[in-house]
py3Dmol code that shows the C-alpha trace and the ligand (Angstrom):
import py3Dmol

protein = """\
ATOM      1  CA  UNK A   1     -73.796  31.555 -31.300  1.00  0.00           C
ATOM      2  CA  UNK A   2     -77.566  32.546 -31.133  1.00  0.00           C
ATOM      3  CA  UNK A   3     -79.855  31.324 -28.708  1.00  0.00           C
ATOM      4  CA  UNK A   4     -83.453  31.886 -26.739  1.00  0.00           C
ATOM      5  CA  UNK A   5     -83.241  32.582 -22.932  1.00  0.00           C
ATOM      6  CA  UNK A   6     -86.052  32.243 -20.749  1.00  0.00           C
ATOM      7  CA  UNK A   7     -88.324  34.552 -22.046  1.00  0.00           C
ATOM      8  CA  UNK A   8     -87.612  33.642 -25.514  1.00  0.00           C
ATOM      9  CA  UNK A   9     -85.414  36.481 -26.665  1.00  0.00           C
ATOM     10  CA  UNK A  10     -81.880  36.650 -28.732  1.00  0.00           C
ATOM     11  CA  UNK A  11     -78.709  36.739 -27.251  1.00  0.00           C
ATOM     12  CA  UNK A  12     -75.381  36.661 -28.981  1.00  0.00           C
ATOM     13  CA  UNK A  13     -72.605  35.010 -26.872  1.00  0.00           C
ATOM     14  CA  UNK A  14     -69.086  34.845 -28.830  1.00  0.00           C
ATOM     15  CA  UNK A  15     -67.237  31.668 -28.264  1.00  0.00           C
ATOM     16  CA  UNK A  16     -63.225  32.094 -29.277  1.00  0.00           C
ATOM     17  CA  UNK A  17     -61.682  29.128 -30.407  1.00  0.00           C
ATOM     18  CA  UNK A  18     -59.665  27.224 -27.852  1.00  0.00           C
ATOM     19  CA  UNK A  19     -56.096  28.465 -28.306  1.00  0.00           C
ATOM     20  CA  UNK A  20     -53.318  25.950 -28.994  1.00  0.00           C
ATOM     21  CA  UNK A  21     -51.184  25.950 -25.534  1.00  0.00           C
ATOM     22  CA  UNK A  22     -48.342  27.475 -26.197  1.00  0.00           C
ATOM     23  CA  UNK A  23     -44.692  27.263 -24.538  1.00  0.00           C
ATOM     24  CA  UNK A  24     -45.818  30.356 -22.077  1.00  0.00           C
ATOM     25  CA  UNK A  25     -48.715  29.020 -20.926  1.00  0.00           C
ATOM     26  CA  UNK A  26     -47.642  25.252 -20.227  1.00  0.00           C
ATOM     27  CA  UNK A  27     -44.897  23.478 -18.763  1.00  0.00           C
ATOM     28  CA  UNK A  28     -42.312  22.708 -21.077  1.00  0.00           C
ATOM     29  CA  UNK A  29     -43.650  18.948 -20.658  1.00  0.00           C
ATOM     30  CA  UNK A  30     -46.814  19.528 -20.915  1.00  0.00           C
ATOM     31  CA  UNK A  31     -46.371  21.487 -24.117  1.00  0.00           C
ATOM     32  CA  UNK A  32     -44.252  18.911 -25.547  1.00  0.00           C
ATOM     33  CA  UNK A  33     -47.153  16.109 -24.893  1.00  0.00           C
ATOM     34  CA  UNK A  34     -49.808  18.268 -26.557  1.00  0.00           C
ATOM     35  CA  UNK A  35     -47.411  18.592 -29.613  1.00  0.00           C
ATOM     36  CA  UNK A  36     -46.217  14.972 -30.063  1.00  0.00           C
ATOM     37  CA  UNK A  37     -49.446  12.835 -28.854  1.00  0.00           C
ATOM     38  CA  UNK A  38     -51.234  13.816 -31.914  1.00  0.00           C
ATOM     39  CA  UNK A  39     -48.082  12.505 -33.768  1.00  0.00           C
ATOM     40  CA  UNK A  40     -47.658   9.104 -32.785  1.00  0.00           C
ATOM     41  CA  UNK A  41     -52.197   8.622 -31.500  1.00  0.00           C
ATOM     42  CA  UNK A  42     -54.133   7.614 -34.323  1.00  0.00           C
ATOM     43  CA  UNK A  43     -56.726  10.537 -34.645  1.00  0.00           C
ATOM     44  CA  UNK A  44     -60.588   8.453 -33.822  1.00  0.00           C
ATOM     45  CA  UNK A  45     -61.865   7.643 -37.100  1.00  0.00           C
ATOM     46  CA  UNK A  46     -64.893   8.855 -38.208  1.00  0.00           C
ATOM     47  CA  UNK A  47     -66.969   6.555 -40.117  1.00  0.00           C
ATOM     48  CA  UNK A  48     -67.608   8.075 -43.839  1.00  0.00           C
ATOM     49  CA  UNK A  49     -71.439   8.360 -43.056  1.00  0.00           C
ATOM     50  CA  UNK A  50     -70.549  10.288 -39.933  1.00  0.00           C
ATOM     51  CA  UNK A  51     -68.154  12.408 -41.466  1.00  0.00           C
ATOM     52  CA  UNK A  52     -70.204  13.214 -44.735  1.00  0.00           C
ATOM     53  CA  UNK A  53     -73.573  14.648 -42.331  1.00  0.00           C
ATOM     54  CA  UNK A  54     -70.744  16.170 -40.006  1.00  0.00           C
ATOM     55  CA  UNK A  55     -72.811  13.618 -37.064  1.00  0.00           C
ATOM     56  CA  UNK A  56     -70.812  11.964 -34.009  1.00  0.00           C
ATOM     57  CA  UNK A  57     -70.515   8.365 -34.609  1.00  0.00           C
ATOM     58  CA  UNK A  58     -72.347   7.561 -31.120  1.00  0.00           C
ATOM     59  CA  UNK A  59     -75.512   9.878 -32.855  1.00  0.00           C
ATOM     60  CA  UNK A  60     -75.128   7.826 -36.429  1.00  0.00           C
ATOM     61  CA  UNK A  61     -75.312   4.581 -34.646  1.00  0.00           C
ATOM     62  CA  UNK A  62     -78.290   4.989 -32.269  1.00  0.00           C
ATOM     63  CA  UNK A  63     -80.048   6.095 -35.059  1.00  0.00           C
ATOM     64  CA  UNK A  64     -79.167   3.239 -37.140  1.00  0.00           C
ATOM     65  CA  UNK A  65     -80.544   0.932 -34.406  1.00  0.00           C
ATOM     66  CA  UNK A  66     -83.548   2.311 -34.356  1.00  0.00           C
ATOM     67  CA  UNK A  67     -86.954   0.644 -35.342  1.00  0.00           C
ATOM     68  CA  UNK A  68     -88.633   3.926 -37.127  1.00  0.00           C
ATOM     69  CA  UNK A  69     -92.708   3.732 -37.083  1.00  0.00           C
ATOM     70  CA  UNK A  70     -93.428   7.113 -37.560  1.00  0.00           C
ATOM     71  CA  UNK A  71     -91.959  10.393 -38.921  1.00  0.00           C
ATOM     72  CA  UNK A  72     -93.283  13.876 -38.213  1.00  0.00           C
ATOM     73  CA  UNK A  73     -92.668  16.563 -40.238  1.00  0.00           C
ATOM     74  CA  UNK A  74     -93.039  20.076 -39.426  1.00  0.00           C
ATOM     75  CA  UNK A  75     -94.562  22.518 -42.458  1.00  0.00           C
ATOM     76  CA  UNK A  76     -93.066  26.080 -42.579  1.00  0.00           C
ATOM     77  CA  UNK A  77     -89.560  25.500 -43.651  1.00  0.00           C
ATOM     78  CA  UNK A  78     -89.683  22.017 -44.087  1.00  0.00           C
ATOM     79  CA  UNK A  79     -92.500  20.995 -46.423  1.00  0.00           C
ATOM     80  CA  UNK A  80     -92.670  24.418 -47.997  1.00  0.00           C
ATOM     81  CA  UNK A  81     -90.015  27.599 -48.204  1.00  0.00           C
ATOM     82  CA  UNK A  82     -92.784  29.912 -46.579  1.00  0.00           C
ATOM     83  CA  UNK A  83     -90.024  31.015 -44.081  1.00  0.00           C
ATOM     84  CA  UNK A  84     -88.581  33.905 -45.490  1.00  0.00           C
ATOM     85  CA  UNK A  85     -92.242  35.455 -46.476  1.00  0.00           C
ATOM     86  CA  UNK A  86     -93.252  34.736 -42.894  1.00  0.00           C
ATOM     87  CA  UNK A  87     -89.963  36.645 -41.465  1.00  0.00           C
ATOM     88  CA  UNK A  88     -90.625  39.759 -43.579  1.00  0.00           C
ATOM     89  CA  UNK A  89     -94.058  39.800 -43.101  1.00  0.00           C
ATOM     90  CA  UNK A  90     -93.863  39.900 -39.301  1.00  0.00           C
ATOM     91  CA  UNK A  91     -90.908  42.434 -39.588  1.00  0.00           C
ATOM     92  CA  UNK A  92     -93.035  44.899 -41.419  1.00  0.00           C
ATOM     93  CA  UNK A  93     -96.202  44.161 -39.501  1.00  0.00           C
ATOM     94  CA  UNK A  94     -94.334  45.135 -36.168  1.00  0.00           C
ATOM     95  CA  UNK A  95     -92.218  48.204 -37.848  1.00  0.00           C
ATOM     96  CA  UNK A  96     -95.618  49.146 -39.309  1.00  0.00           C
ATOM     97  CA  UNK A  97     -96.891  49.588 -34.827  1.00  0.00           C
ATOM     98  CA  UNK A  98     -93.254  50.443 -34.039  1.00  0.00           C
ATOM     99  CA  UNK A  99     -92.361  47.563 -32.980  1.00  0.00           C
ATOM    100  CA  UNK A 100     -88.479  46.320 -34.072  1.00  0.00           C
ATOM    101  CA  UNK A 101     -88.776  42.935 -34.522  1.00  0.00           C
ATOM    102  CA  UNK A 102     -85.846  41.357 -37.259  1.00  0.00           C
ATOM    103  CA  UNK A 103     -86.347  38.740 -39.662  1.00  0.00           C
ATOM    104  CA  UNK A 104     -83.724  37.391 -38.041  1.00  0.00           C
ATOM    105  CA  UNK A 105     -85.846  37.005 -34.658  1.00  0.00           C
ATOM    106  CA  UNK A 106     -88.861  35.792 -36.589  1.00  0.00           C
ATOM    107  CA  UNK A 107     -86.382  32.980 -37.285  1.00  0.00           C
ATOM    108  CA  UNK A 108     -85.824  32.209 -33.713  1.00  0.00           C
ATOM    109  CA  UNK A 109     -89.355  32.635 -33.127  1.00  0.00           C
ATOM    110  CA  UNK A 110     -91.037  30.618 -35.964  1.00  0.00           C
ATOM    111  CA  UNK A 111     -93.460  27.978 -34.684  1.00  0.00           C
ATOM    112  CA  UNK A 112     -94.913  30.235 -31.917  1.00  0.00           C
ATOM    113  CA  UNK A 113     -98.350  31.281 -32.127  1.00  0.00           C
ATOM    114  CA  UNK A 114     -98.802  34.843 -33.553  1.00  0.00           C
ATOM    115  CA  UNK A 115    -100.723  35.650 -30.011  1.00  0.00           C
ATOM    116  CA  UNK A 116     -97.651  34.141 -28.016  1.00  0.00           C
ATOM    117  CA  UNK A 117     -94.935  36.298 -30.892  1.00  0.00           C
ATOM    118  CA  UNK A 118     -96.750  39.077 -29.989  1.00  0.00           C
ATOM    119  CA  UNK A 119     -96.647  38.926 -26.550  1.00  0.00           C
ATOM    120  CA  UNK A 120     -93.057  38.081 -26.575  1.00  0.00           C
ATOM    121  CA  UNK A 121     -91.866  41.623 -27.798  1.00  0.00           C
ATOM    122  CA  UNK A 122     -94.323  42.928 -25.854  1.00  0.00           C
ATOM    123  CA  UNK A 123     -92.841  41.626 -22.854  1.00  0.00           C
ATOM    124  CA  UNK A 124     -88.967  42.333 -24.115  1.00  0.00           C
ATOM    125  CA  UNK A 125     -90.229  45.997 -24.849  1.00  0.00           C
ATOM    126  CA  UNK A 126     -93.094  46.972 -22.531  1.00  0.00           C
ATOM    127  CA  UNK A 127     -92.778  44.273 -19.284  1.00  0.00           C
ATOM    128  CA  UNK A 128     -96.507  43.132 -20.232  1.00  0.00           C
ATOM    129  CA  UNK A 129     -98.474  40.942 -22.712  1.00  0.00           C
ATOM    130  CA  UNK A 130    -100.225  42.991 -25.860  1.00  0.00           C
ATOM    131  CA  UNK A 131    -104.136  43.215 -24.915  1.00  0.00           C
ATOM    132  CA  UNK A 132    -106.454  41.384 -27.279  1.00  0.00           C
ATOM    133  CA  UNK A 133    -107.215  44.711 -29.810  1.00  0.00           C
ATOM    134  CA  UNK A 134    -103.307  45.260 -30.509  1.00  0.00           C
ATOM    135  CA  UNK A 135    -102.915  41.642 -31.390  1.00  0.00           C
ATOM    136  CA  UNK A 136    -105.912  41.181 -33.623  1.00  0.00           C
ATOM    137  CA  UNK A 137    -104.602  44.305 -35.689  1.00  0.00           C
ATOM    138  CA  UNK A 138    -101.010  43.326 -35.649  1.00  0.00           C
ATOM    139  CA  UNK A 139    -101.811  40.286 -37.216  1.00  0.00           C
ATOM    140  CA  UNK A 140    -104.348  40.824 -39.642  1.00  0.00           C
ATOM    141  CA  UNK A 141    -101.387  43.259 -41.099  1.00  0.00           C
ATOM    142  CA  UNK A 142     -98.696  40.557 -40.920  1.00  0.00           C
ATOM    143  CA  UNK A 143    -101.915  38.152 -43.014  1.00  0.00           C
ATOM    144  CA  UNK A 144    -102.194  40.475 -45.458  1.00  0.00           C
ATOM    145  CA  UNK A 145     -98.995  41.262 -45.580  1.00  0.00           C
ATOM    146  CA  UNK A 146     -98.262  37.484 -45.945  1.00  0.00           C
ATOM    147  CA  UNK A 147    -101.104  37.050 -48.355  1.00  0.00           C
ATOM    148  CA  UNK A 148     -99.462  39.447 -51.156  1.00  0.00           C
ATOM    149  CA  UNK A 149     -96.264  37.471 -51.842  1.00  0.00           C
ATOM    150  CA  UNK A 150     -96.573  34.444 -54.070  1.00  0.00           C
ATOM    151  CA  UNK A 151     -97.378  30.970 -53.101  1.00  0.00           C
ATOM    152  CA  UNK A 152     -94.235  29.560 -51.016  1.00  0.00           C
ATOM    153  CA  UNK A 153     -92.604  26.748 -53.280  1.00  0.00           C
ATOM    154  CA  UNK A 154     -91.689  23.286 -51.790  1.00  0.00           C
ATOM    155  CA  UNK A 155     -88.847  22.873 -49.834  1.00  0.00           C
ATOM    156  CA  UNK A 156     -86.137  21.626 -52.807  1.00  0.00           C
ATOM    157  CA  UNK A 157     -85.800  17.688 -52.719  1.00  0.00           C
ATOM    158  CA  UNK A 158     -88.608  17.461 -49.795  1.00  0.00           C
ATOM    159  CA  UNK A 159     -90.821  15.865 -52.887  1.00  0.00           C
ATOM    160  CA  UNK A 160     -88.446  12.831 -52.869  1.00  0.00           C
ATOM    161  CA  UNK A 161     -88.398  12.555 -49.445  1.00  0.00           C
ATOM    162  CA  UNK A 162     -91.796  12.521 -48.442  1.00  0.00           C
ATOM    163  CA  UNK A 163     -92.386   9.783 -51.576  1.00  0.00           C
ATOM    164  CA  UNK A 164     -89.843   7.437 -50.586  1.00  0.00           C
ATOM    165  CA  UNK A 165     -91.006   7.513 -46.869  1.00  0.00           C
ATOM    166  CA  UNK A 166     -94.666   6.595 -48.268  1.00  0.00           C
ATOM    167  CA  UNK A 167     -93.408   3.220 -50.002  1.00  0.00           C
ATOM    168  CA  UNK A 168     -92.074   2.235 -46.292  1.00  0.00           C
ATOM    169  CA  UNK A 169     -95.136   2.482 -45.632  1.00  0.00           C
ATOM    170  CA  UNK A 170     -94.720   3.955 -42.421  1.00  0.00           C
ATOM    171  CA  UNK A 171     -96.811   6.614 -40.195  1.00  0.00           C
ATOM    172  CA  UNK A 172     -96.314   9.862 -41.954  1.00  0.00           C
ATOM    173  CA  UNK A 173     -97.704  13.012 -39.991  1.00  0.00           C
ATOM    174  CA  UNK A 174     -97.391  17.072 -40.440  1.00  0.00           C
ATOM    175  CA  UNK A 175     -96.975  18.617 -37.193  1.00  0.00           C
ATOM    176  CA  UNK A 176     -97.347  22.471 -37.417  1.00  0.00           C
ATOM    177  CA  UNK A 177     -98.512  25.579 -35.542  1.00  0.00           C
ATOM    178  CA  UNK A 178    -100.517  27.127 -38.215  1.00  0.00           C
ATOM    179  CA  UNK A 179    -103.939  27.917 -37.949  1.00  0.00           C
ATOM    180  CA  UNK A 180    -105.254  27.417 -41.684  1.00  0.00           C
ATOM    181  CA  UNK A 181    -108.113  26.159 -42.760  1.00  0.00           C
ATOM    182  CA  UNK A 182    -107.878  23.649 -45.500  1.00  0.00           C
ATOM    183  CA  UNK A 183    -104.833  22.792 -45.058  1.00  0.00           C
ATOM    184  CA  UNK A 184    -105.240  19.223 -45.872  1.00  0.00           C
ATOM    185  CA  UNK A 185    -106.071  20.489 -49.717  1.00  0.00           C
ATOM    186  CA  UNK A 186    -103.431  22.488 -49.862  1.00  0.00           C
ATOM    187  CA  UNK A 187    -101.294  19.477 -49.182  1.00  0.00           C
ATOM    188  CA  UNK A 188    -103.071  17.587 -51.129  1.00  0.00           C
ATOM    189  CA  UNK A 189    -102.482  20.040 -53.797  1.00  0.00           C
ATOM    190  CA  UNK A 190     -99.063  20.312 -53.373  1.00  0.00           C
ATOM    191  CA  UNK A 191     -97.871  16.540 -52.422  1.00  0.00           C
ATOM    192  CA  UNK A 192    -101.115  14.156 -53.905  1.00  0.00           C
ATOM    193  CA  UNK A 193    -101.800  11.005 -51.840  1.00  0.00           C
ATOM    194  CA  UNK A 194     -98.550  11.809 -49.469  1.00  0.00           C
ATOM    195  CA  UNK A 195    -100.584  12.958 -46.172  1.00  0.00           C
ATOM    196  CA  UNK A 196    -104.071  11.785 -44.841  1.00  0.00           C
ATOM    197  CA  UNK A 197    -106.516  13.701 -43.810  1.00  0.00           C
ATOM    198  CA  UNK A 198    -106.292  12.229 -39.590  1.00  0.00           C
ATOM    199  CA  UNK A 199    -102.804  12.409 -39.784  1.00  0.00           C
ATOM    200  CA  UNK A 200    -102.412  16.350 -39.502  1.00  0.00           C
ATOM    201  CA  UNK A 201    -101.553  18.296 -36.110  1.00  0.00           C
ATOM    202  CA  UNK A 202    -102.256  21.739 -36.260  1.00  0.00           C
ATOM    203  CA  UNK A 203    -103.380  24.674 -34.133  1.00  0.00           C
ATOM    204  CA  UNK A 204    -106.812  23.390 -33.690  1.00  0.00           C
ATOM    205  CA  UNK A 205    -105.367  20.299 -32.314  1.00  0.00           C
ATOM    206  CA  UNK A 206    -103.553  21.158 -29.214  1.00  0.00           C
ATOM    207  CA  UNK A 207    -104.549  23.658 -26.348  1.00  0.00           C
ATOM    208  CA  UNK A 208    -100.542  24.651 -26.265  1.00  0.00           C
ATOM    209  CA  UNK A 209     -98.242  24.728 -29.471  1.00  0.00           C
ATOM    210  CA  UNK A 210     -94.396  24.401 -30.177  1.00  0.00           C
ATOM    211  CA  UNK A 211     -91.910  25.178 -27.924  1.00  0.00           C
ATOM    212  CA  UNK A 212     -94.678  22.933 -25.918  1.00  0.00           C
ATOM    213  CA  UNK A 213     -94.668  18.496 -26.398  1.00  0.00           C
ATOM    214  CA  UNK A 214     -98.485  18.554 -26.267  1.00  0.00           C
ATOM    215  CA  UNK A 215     -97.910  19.017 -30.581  1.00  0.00           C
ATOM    216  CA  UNK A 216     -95.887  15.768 -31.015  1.00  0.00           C
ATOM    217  CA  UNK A 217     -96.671  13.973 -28.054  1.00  0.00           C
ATOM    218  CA  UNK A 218    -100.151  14.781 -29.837  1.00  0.00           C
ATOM    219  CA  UNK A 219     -98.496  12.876 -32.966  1.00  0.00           C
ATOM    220  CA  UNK A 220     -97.491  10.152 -31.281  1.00  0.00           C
ATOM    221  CA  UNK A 221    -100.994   9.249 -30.002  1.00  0.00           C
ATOM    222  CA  UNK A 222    -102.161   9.876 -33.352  1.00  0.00           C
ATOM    223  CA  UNK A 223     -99.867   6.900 -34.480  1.00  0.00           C
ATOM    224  CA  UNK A 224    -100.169   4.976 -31.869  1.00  0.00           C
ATOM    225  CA  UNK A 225     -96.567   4.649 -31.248  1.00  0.00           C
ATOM    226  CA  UNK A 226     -93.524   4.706 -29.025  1.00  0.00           C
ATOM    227  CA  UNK A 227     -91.393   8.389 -28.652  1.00  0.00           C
ATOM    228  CA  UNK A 228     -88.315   5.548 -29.738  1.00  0.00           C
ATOM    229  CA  UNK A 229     -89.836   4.574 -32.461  1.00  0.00           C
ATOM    230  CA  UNK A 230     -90.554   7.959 -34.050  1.00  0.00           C
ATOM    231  CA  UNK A 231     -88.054  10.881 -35.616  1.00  0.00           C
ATOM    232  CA  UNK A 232     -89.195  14.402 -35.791  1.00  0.00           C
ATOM    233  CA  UNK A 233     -88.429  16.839 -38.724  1.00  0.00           C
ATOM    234  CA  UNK A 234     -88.075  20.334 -37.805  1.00  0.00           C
ATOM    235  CA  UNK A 235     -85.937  23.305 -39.238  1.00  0.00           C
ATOM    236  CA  UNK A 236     -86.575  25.909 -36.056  1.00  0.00           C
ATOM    237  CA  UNK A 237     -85.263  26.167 -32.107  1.00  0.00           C
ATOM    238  CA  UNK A 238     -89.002  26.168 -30.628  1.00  0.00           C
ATOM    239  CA  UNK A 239     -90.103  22.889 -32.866  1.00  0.00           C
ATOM    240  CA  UNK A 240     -86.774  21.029 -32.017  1.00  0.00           C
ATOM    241  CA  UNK A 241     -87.268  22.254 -28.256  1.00  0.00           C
ATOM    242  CA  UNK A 242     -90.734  20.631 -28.991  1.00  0.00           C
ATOM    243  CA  UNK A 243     -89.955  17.393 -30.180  1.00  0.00           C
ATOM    244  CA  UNK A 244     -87.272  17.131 -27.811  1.00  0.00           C
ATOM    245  CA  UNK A 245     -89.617  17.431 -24.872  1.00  0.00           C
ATOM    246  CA  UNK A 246     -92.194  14.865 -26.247  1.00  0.00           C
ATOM    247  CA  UNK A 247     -88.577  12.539 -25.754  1.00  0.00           C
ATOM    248  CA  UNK A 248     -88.432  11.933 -29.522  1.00  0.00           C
ATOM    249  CA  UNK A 249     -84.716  11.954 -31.313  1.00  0.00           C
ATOM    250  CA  UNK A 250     -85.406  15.245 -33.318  1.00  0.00           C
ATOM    251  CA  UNK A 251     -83.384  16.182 -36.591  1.00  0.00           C
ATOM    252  CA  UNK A 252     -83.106  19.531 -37.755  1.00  0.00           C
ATOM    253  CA  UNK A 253     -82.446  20.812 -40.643  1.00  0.00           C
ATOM    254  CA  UNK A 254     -81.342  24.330 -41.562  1.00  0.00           C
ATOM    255  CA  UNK A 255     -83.440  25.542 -44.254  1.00  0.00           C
ATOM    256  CA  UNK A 256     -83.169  29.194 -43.515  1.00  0.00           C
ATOM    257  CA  UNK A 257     -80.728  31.989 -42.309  1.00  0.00           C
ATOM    258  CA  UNK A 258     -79.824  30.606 -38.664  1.00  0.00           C
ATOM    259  CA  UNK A 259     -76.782  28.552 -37.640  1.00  0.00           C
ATOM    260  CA  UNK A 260     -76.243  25.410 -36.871  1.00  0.00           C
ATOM    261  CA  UNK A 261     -75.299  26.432 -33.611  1.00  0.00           C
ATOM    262  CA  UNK A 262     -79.147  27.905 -33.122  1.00  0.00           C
ATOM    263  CA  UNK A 263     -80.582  23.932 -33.827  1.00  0.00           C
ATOM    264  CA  UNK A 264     -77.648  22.152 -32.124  1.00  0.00           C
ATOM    265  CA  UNK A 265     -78.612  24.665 -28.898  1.00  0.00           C
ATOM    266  CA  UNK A 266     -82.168  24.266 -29.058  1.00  0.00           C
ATOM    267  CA  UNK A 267     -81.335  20.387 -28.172  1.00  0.00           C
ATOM    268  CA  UNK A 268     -81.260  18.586 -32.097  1.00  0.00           C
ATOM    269  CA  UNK A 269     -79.962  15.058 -31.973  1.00  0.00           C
ATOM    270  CA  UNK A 270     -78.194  16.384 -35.559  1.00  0.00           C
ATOM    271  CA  UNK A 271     -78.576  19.005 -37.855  1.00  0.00           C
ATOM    272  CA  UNK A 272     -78.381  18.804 -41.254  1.00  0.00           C
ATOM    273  CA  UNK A 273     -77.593  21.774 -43.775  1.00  0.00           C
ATOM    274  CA  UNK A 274     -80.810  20.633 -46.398  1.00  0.00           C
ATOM    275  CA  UNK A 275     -82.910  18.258 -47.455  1.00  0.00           C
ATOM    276  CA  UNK A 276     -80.915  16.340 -49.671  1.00  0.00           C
ATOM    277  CA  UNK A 277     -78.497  15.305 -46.900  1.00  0.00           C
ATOM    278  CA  UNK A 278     -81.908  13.818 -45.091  1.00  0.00           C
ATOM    279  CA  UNK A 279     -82.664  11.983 -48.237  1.00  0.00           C
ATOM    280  CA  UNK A 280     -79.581  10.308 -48.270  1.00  0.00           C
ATOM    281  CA  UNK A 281     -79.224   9.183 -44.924  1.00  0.00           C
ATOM    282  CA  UNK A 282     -82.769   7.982 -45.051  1.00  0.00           C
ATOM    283  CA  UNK A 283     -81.491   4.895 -47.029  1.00  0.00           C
ATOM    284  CA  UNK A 284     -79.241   4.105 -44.010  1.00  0.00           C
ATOM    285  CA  UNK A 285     -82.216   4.131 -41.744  1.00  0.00           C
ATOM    286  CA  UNK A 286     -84.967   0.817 -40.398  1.00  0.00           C
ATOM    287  CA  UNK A 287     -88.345   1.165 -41.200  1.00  0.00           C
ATOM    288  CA  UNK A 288     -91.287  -1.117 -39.262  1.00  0.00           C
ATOM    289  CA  UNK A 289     -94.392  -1.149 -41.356  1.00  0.00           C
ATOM    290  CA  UNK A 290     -97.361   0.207 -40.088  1.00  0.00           C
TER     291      UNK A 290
END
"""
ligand_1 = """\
1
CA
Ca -90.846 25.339 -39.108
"""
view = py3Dmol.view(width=600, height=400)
view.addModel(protein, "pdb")
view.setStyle({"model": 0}, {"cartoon": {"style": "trace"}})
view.addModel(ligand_1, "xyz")
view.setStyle({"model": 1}, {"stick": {}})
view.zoomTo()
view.show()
């Protein structure tokens, strides 16, 4: 079980799974009752939607009732499998200044700023924040690093998504730390007539980004709507933490090499394992036209 403390570093905590109680360790009565009740009880039935998404009925249901205006997707690992480019490039960026820093911690840390990923190792290694020259070199590497792997692919099945939330004609919004310019064209590019132009929230939007609500509570002003009447999209702990805090019912979905342990800590409503599962239960969901 993986998951951020304070200061935003890994920790590994092992859980062991509850033992049965056995005849030493209970009452003989007591034993007996834990053996038999599951006998003659009925087990709670799960509905088949519930089971099939591996969601809590309670979960299913609220967000079944709800009266969906807007969804917010975020972009790495979501709209596009840049993830595992962005990992390695940070990983060899930092070895390259001596700084160990896994792919799998570039996982855990996707969505921050590269000034704020920077000064989080700093921190765990040196008790202090990188000054402005380190950080400027450290990530022009990781860029050009980045820059020399091919163009990140869509997200398998995201396509299908994103097209049959357009025809509910609904608010549809990217919500995303990068920095790019242009990044409307490369949307455009890459999903035609899906996004528009106003309805993008990136780093030049908001003074503080993701774990922070200021990006989707940014997203909710943009649409003009309720944090009940909105879902957010996200496959990483700081965007979940995110959405979460901008009181918005936040579904994650593990596109990359985390658990579902890492989303369900980080405070997602559910987690799904990919983007196919979303697409299904999409058809289960209410839309309100915009
Ligand atoms: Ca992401």
């Amino acid at each position: 079980m993986h998951a951020l403390d304070e200061a935003g570093y890994s920790h590994y905590n092992r859980q062991y799974k509850q033992r049965l109680p056995t005849i030493l360790s209970l009452s003989a009565i007591d034993w007996a009752v834990c053996r038999i009740k599951p006998l003659i009880l009925p087990r709670k039935k799960k509905t088949k939607e519930a089971f099939m998404y591996n969601i809590d009925t309670p979960t299913l249901t609220t967000l079944k009732n709800k009266n969906i205006k807007a969804i917010f997707f975020d972009m790495d690992g979501i709209l596009f499998d840049s993830m595992p480019y962005h990992a390695e490039a940070w990983h060899k960026a930092l070895l390259h200044f001596g700084l160990e820093f896994s792919p799998y911690e570039a996982y855990l840390h996707e969505g921050r700023t590269a000034d704020s990923t920077i000064d989080a190792i700093y921190n765990r290694l040196y008790g202090h924040d990188a000054d402005r020259t380190t950080k400027d070199e450290i990530y022009a590497l990781k860029s050009s690093i980045f820059g020399g792997y091919p163009a990140p692919k869509p997200i398998e099945g995201i396509a299908e998504v994103l097209q049959w939330v357009k025809e509910q004609n609904i608010h549809l919004l990217v919500v995303t730390g990068s920095a790019q310019v242009s990044l409307f064209e490369k949307l455009q590019e890459y999903f035609p007539a899906i996004f528009e132009r106003n309805h993008i929230v990136s780093a030049f939007e908001v003074k503080h980004g993701k774990p922070h609500p200021e990006p989707y509570l940014t997203a909710l002003k943009i649409a003009g709507v309720d944090a009940e009447e909105a879902l957010v999209i996200e496959n990483a702990p700081l965007g979940i933490r995110s959405g979460r805090a901008a009181g918005i019912f936040t579904i994650g979905i593990n596109t990359g090499i985390l658990t579902r342990d890492d989303l369900k800590e980080a405070g997602a409503n559910l987690v799904l394992d990919n983007m196919q599962q979303f697409r299904e239960l999409l058809k289960d969901l209410n839309f309100v036209h915009r």
